[in-house]
N, C-alpha and C positions, 0 to 999 in steps of 0.2 A: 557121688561126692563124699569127700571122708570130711567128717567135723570133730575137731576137741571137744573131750567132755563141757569145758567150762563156758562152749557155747549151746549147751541144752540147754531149755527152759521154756520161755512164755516168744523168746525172740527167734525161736527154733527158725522157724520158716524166712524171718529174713537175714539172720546169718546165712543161712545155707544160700540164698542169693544173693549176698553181699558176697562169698565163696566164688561162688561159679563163677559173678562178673572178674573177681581180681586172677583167677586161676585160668579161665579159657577167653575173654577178649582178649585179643591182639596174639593169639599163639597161632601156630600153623603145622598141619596135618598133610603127609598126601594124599591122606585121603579124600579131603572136603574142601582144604586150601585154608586160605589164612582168614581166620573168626576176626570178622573189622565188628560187630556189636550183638549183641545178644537182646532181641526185640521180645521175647514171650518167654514164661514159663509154662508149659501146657500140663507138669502135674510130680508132685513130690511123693514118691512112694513110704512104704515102712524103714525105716532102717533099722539095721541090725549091725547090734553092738559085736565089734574084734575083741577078744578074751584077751588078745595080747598086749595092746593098748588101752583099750578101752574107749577109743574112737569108735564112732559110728558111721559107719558107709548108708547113703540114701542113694536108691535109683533116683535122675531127675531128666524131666524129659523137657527138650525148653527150642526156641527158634529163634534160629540164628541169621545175621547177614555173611555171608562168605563171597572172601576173592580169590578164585581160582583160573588163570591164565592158562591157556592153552598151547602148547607148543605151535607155530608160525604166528597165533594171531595177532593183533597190531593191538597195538596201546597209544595213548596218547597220555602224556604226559610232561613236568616242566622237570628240568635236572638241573640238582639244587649243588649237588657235586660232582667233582672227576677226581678220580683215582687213579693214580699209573696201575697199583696191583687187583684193585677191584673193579675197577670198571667207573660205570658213570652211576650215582644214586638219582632217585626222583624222588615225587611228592609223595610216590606210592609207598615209601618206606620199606617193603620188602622186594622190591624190583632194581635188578643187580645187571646191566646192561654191561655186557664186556666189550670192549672196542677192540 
């Protein structure tokens, strides 16, 4: 995680998770699939200050909920809309059903 200088200090620890929640809930990776909450942080390394900025990047190592759908598998789900060019949305928010 990268942080502004003007969030060092005494609040260190919970800016950088005030960070991580606004920056990786709700984002999605192929890797892992889409981050729906972020349940633990399991540990905030050293950071080290960027000369060029003056940001400091922290390793952080933390546990996540993720949804990741498999190609064929079934969902169950309500469809909140239909779109001629996208398809049908659901409740699932990132689930893009093309008809």
């Amino acid at each position: 995680m990268q942080l502004h200088p003007r969030h060092f200090g005494r609040n260190l620890r919970e800016n950088l998770v005030s960070k991580l929640l606004k920056d990786v809930e709700g984002t999605c990776s192929g890797r892992h699939g889409f981050v729906v909450a972020i349940t633990g942080i399991e540990s905030v390394g050293k950071g080290l200050i960027r000369d060029e900025t003056g940001f400091a990047t922290f390793p952080v190592k933390y546990q996540c909920v993720v949804f990741r759908p498999f190609k064929g598998e079934i969902l169950e789900a309500v469809v909140t809309m239909v779109n001629k060019k996208l398809g049908a949305c659901s409740n699932l928010q990132v689930l893009y059903i093309n008809l």
